[in-house]
C-alpha angles and dihedrals in degrees: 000000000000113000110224120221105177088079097084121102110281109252135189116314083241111026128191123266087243094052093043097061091040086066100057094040084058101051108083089212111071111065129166154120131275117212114182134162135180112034103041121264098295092145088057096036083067093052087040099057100028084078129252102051095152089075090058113024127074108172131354118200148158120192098199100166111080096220087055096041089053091041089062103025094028122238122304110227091227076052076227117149098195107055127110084251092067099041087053092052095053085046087056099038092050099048089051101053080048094057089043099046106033112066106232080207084068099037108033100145093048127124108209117199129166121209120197136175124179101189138173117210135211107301120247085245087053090227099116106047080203128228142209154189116248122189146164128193108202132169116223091195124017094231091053123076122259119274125207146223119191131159137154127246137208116199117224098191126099101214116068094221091061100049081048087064093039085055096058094037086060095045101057084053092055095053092035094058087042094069105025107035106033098114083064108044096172095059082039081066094045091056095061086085093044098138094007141072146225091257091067109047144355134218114210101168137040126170124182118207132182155039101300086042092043093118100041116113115222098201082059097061094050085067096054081056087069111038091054088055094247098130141000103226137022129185135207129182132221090274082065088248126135113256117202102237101209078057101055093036102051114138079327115136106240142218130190136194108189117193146124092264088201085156116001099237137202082250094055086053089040089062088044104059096039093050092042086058092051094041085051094052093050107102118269101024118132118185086221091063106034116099115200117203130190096214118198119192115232081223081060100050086044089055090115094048099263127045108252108213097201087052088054096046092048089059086041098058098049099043080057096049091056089051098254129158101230124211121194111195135174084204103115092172113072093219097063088055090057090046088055097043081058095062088072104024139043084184122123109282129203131168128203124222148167121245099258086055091053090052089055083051092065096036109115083208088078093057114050095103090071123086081220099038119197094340090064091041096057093046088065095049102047097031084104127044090271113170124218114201104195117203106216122241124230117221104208093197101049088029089220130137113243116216143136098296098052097026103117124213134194111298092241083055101046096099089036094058096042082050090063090027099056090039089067086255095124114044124191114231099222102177102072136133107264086193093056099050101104108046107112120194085229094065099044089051084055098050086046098048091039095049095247126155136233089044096120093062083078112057129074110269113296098013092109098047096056084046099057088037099045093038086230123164094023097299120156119175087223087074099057105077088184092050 
């Protein structure tokens, strides 16, 4: 039989740390372990101190020494301590010794979680602000299977104290939202920063397991990530599962296409494998050690003054079922995703772009915000060999080929762009498909939305297909009198 826990008293729309705890402790039902190491036990210190943690809390431990770490959870092979493989082994490891130790004859109407951090902290030299992974595994009914609820964190603070109370203040909400927001998953993420704020921690990563969170789409809660300010980049791969950037792009070269995706075109793929090919030929490149991204703006998702999910998820499914790494930014400004990209590599970089990105690039309007306007932005773009590969642009009027030897700037930028251009910066992608050319990702959305034909032509193999059978974009078969 199901336990109900919307029958407690209503509290505050945003309750204390202290009241929120309480709340669990006092209801007879929940009932788990807590496992952290790295920053103290500052999760169960709040339960601990809330009142009536006996109720609630069957064992609190924190295994600090690595040979006991790897005597209880086993060795990692990266012989690393603070990795979501870890935190996942000390969720499964603590909810088996519950099962096996708790008699489910004395406690049927329990409901057994297990919550677990392995955190590092800020270093005695300040330079690494320190991260985690933070995790809880809950029942919801005590005949169903366990769900899960793990994401990675990236302190902000500079005391270590401080990041420790941030920690467990983190960590009530996140049991907290486990048993008492789970039917809203997206106001379950919100509450994460329930009594903190974005200038003490981040969360990068989120993942949602389980039966009552079966038909949540990960992808989808990156983005709330986002739009709640919690992070400034988030990352899924081709599966639909949150990837943890810092992960995917460590000491790895880099190339981004940035671009609306709405739909993926031949001439998006086009400008992928070309620039794939002249990323692959710099020195030092190894294709082993290269990561691609197909990188969308959140501006860009907002174009049309609120971000469409579906629309989202639509741009989402087909760049996944091409086997793309997707990041999702709220950077605008190409120099503050390469200065992002740096905080995990010191690789070779290159980003490829359409002509009309190339010209933004070069517009002073971008850049007021900065004491040292374009000349400092681009400082911070070029200060490393970074490599633009420019896609040329076909105007159709004066059937010409624009590239980077005919593309014009703004008068004021003309010396600054042959500066970059004659130092081997902007790179012209040649082998391109002329036939191709002229395909934009805003016409075939038209023809699709407006039940036009000929559309499919357009788009890479097996694009259209997943379109028609998974209605994206607006598609309904009604409208295609030929199909």
């Amino acid at each position: 039989m199901a336990i109900s826990l919307k029958g407690d008293q209503k509290i505050s729309s945003v309750p204390t740390t202290k009241s929120k705890a309480l709340r669990i402790n006092l209801n007879t039902d929940i009932y788990g372990t807590f496992a952290e190491i790295g920053a103290g036990q500052e999760t169960a210190r709040n339960f601990f101190r809330s009142g009536g943690a006996s109720g609630t809390i069957a064992k609190a431990m924190s295994a600090y020494d690595k040979d006991f770490s790897d005597a209880i959870y086993g060795i990692e092979q990266d012989r690393r301590y603070v990795t979501e493989s870890r935190l996942k082994k000390m969720l499964g490891h603590e909810i088996d010794l519950i099962e096996d130790r708790l008699s489910r004859e004395k406690h049927p109407n329990k409901l057994f979680f297990s919550y677990a951090n392995t955190v590092t902290t800020i270093d005695f030299a300040r330079k690494f602000k320190g991260h985690g992974w933070v995790g809880i595994r809950f029942q919801l009914d005590p005949l169903e299977d366990y769900n899960e609820i793990v994401i990675h964190i990236r302190f902000k603070e500079t005391d270590a104290r401080l990041q420790q109370e941030t920690l467990g203040v983190l960590g009530v909400n996140l049991i907290y939202g486990a048993f008492y927001l789970n039917d809203n998953p997206k106001e379950l993420v919100k509450s994460f920063y329930d009594n903190l704020g974005n200038h003490q921690l981040e969360i990068d990563m989120i993942n949602f397991s389980g039966p009552r969170f079966m038909y949540v789409d990960n992808r989808l809660m990156s983005l709330q990530l986002l739009k709640n300010g919690m992070t400034n980049a988030v990352m899924f791969g081709p599966d639909g599962n949150n990837l943890l950037p810092a992960q995917v792009l460590y000491k790895k070269n880099i190339l981004a296409l940035r671009g609306s995706f709405r739909p993926v075109t031949k001439v998006n793929m086009d400008m992928f494998k070309q620039s794939k090919k002249m990323f692959l030929e710099e020195n030092k490149v190894e294709e082993s050690k290269t990561q691609i991204i197909f990188e969308i703006t959140l501006s860009n998702l907002s174009a049309e003054g609120k971000i469409n999910e579906r629309d989202f998820l639509d741009r989402a499914e087909l760049l996944c079922s091409l086997g793309q790494n997707v990041m999702i930014t709220s950077f605008q400004q190409y120099f503050k995703l390469v200065e992002y990209f740096s905080e995990f590599t010191k690789e070779r970089m290159a980003l490829a772009m359409g002509v009309y990105n190339l010209i933004q690039i070069f517009d002073e309007k971008y850049y007021r915000d900065l004491s040292g306007g374009i000349l400092e932005a681009f400082g911070k773009l070029f200060y490393r060999d970074l490599k633009v590969y420019m896609y040329p642009y076909h105007d159709q009027k004066a059937d010409e080929y624009i590239n980077s030897e005919n593309l014009k700037v703004h008068p004021r930028m003309k010396e600054l762009y042959k500066f970059f251009k004659n130092n081997g910066r902007v790179l012209d992608i040649k082998n391109f498909d002329k036939d191709i050319l002229d395909i934009f990702s805003r016409t075939v959305l038209k023809m699709i939305r407006d039940g036009e034909n000929g559309w499919e032509e357009m788009l890479p193999e097996g694009i259209s297909e997943t379109i028609k059978q998974k209605r994206l974009f607006g598609y309904t078969r009604s409208k295609f009198k030929n199909n």
